[in-house]
C-alpha positions as CSV (number, residue, x, y, z in Angstrom):
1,X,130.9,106.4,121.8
2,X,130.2,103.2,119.9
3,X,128.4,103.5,116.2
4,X,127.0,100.4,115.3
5,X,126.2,100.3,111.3
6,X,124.1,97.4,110.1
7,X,123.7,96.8,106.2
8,X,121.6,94.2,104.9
9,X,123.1,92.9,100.8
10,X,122.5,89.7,99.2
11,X,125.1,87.2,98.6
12,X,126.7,88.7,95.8
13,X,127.7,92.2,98.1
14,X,128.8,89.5,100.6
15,X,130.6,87.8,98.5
16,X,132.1,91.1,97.2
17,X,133.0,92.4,101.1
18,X,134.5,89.0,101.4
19,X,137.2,89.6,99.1
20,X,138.1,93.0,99.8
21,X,138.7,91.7,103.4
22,X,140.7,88.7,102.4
23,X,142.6,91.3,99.9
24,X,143.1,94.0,102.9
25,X,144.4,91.0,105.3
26,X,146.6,89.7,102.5
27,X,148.2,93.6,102.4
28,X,148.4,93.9,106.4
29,X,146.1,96.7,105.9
30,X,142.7,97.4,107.6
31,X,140.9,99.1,105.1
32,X,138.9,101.6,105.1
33,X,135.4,101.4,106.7
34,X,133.5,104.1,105.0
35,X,134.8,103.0,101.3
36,X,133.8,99.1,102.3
37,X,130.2,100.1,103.3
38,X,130.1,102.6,100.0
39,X,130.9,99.6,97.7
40,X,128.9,96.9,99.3
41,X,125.6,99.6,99.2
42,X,126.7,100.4,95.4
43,X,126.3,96.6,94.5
44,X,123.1,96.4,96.3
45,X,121.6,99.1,94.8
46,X,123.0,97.8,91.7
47,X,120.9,94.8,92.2
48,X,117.9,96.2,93.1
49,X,118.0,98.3,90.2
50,X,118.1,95.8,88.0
51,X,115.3,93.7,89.0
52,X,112.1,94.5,87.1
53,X,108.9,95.3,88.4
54,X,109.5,93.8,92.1
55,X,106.3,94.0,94.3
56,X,107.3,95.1,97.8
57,X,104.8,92.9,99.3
58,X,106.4,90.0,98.2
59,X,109.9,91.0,99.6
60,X,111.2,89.0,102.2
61,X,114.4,90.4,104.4
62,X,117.8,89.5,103.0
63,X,118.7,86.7,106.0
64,X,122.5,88.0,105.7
65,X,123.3,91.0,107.6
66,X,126.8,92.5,107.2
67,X,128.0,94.5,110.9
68,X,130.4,96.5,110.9
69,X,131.3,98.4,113.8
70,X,133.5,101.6,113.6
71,X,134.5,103.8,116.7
72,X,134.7,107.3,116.3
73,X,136.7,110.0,118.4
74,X,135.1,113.2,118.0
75,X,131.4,113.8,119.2
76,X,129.4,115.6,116.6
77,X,126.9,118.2,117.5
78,X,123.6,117.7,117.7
79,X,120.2,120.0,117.0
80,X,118.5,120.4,119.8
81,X,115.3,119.1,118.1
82,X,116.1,117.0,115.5
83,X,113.7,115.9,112.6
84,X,113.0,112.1,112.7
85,X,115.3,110.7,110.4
86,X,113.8,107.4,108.6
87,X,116.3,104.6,107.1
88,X,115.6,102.7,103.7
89,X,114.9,99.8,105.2
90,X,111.8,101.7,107.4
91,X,110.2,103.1,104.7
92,X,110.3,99.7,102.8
93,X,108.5,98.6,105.5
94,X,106.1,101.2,106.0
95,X,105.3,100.5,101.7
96,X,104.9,96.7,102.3
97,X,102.3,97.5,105.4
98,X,100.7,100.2,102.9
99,X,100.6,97.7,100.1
100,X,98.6,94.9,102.3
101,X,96.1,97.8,103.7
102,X,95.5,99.7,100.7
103,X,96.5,97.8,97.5
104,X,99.6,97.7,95.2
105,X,97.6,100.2,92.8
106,X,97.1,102.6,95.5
107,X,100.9,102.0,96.1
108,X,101.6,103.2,92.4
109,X,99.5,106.3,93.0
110,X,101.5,107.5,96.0
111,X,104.7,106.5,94.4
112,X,103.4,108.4,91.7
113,X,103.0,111.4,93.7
114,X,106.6,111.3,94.0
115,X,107.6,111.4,90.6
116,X,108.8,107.6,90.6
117,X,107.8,104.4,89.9
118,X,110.2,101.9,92.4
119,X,110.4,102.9,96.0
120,X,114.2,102.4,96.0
121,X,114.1,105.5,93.6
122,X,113.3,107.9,96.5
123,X,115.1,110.4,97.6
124,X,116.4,110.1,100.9
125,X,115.2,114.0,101.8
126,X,111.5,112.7,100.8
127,X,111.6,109.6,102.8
128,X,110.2,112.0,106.4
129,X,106.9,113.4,103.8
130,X,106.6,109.8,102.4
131,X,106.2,107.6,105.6
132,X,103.9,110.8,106.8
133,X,101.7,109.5,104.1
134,X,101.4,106.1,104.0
135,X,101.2,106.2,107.8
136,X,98.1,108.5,107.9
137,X,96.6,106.9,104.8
């Protein structure tokens, strides 16, 4: 079985990865995967967090994507009818198309419905009832 994990970060998380690598290589040791892809999320949420006021339709995707590609030995079981499972980066998109369709004010009203005022604030169990929403709207 091959998992292939794609995460997009800005130069700064890149930079960041960089170093633990060169660090890790330095050592003679590998690393480990999960805690590499923890910290390079941390410092992208980091930075997203600390922007103010960001419009989503004016967001462009980050042009540097980050691969790393992990094999693992045991299968895990599966439901048999699984709910649709939505990543970050679809329900940014699914906001953006919202936003040019309906307006950056009816944007705030949704994300208002929800109790927050930034999309990256949602939780990830909400993100299935939120792209329900701004698909039907």
């Amino acid at each position: 079985m091959e998992i292939k994990l794609v995460i997009t970060a800005d130069e700064r998380a890149l930079e960041f990865a960089r170093d633990i690598a060169r660090s890790s290589s330095k050592l003679g040791i590998i690393g480990d995967l999960e805690e590499i892809k923890d910290q390079v999320k941390t410092a992208v949420e980091a930075e997203i967090k600390s922007e103010e006021d960001r419009p989503w339709e004016t967001i462009e995707p980050d042009p540097i994507k980050v691969e790393v590609k992990a094999e693992l030995v045991e299968t895990p079981e599966v439901p048999e009818n699984p709910a649709k499972k939505y990543t970050a980066e679809e329900v940014r998109a699914a906001g953006a198309e919202f936003i040019k369709q309906h307006g950056k004010e009816a944007f705030k009203e949704v994300l208002a419905k929800y109790g927050i005022k930034k999309l990256p604030e949602l939780p990830k169990e909400k993100f299935a009832e939120f792209m329900a929403e701004v698909e039907h709207a």
